[in-house]
C-alpha positions in Angstrom: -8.3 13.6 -65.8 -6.0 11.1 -63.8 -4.5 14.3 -61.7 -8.2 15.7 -61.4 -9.8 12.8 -59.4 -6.5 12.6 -57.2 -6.9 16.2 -56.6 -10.7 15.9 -56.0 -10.0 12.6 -53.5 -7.1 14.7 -51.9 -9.8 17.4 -51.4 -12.5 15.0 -49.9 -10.0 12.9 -47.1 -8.5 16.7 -46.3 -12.5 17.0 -45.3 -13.0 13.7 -44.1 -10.0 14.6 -41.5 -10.7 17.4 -40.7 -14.2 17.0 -39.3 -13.6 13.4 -37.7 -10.5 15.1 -36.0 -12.5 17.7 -34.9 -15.5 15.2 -34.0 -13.2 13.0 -32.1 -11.5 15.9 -30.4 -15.1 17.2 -29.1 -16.6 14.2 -28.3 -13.1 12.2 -26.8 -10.4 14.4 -26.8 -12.0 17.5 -25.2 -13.2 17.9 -21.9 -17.5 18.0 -21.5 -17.9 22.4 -20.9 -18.9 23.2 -17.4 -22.5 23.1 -15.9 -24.1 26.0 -15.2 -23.7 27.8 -12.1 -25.7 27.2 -9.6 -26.0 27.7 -5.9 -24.4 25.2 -3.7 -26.0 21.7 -2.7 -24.0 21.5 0.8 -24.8 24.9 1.7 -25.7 24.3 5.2 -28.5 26.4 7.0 -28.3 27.1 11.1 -30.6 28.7 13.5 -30.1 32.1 13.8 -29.7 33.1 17.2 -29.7 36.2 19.3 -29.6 39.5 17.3 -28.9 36.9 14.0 -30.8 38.6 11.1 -30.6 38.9 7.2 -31.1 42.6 7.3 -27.9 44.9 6.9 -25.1 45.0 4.5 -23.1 42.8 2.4 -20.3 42.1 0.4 -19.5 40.2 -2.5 -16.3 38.1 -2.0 -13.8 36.2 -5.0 -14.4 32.8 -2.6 -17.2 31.2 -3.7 -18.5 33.5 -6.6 -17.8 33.3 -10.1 -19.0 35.1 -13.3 -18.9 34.2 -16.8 -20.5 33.3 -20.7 -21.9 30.1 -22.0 -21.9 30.9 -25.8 -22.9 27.4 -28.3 -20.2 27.3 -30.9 -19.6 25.2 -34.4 -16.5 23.9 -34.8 -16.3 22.5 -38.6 -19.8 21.5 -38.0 -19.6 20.0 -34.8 -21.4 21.7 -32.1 -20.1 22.7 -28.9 -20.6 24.7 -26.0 -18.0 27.7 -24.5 -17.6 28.4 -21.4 -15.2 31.0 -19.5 -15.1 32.3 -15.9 -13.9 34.6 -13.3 -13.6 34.3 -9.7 -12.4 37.7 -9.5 -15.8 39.5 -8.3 -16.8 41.9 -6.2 -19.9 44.1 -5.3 -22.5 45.2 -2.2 -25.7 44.2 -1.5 -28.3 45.9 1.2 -31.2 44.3 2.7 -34.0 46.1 5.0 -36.3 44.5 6.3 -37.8 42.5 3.6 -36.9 44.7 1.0 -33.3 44.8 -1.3 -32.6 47.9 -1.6 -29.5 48.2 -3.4 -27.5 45.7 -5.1 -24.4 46.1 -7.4 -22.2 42.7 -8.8 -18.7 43.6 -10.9 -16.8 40.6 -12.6 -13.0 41.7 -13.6 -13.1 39.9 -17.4 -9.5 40.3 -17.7 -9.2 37.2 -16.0 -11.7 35.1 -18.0 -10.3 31.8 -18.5 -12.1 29.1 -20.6 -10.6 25.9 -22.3 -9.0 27.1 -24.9 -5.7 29.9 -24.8 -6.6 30.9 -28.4 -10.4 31.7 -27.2 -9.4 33.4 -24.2 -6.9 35.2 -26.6 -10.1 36.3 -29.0 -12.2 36.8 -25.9 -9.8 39.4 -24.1 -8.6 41.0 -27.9 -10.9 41.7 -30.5 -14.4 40.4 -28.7 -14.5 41.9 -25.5 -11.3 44.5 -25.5 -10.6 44.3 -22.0 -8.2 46.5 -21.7 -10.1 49.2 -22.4 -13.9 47.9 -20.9 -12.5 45.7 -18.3 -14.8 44.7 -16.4 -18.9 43.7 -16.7 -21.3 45.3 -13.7 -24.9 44.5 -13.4 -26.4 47.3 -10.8 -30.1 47.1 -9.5 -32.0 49.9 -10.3 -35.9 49.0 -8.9 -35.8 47.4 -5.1 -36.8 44.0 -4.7 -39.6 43.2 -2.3 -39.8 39.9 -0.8 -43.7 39.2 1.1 -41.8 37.9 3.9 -38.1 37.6 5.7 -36.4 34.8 4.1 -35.4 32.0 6.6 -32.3 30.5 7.3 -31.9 27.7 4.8 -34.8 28.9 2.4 -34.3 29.2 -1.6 -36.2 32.2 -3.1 -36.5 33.5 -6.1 -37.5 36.7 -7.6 -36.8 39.0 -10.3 -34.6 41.9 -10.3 -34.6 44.8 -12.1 -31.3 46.5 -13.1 -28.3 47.6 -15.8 -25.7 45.6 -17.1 -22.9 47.4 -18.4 -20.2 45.3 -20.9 -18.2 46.7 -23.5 -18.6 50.4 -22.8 -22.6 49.7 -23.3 -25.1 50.1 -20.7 -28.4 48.0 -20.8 -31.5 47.6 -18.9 -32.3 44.5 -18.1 -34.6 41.6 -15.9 -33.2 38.6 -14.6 -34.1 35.8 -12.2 -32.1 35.2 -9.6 -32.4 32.2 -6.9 -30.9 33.3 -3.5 -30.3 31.5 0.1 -29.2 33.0 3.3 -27.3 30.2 5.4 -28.6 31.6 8.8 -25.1 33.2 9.5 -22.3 35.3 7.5 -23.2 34.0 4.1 -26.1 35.0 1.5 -25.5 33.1 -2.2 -26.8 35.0 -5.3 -27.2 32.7 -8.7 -28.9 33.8 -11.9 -28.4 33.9 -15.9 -28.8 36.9 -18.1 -29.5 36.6 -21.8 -26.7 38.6 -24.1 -27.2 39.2 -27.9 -24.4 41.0 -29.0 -25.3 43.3 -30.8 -27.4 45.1 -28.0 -23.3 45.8 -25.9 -21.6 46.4 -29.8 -19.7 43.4 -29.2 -18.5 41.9 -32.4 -19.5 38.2 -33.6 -17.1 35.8 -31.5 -17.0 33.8 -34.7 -13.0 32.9 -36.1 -11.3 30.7 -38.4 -13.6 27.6 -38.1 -15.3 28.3 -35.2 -18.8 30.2 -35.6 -21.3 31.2 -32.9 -24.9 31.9 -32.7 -25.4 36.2 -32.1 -26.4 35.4 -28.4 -25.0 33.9 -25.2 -25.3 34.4 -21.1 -23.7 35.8 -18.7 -23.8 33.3 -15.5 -23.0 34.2 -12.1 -22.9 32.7 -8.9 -22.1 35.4 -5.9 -21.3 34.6 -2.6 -22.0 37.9 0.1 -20.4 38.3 3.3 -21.7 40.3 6.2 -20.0 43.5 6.4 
């Protein structure tokens, strides 16, 4: 009986430890996940002048964009959020007149890079097998058609229509993105788009201790250059 109870207490601190470990570890220890992406506060809008306009084409460049997932995770019953990102994106955009008529964003996932090396590990392996679907493309299939030019310096926001393609799957889909055009060279594109896994046959990113819900986002900030 003596051995029992010692077994049973050895049981119930091996418990105790590892949940205030993993409490202090996400709380203290661990660094607070990133905030969602969103377009930038000292983006600076000038008057356009001479021929300046927002019409014509543009191109999705690595400085200043980033895509990624936001996926809420348990760790041994301690809730937490995961984050992982990619500044490796690319993509074109076309604007006539007040109307977007093409639009195409593609994030290279082999370089997704979150917190954790044994995530990233899981992330690039047996969740999203990059090496065989390595990359994530969301492509607008319906043009969007703003009332009006947008003016330098002016946040809109409008739904787009499109397909996102991750995994090897191809999806229809809506999201809201937020867009400003600094007047010059520069057009910034941020939205979110909702992800249950099942939809792109990607397995449960759930392992060892760690579960997580059967949904996430993809977030993405883009950043379009003239030309």
């Amino acid at each position: 009986m003596r051995l029992l109870k010692i077994g049973l207490l050895a049981v119930v601190a091996a418990v105790v430890l590892v949940v205030g470990g993993t409490f202090v570890y996400i709380n203290v220890v661990r660094d607070d996940p990133p905030e969602k992406l969103t377009l930038e506060a000292d983006t600076t809008a000038t008057v356009p002048g001479g021929d300046a306009t927002i019409a014509g084409s543009w191109t999705a460049t690595s400085d200043g964009s980033q895509v990624g997932y936001r996926v809420n995770e348990v760790l041994f019953g301690q809730k937490a959020t995961a984050v992982g990102r990619t500044s490796d994106v690319s993509g074109s955009l076309t604007i006539e007149g007040t109307t977007v008529t093409a639009a195409k964003v593609v994030a290279d996932l082999t370089t997704v890079k979150s917190d954790e090396n044994r995530r990233d590990d899981q992330f690039q392996g047996r969740i999203m097998n990059t090496a065989e679907f390595p990359t994530a493309t969301f492509t607008l299939t319906e043009p969007i058609v703003f009332e009006t030019v947008p003016a330098a310096g002016q946040t809109v926001t409008q739904t787009a229509t499109g397909t996102l393609t991750l995994h090897g799957t191809t999806t229809p889909v809506t999201v809201e993105l937020t867009a400003k055009w600094d007047g010059g060279d520069e057009i910034q594109v941020n939205g979110e788009i909702p992800i249950v896994f099942d939809d792109y046959d990607i397995p449960n990113p759930s392992f060892g201790g760690i579960s997580t819900e059967d949904h996430g986002s993809l977030e993405l900030l883009v950043a379009f250059a003239r030309g």
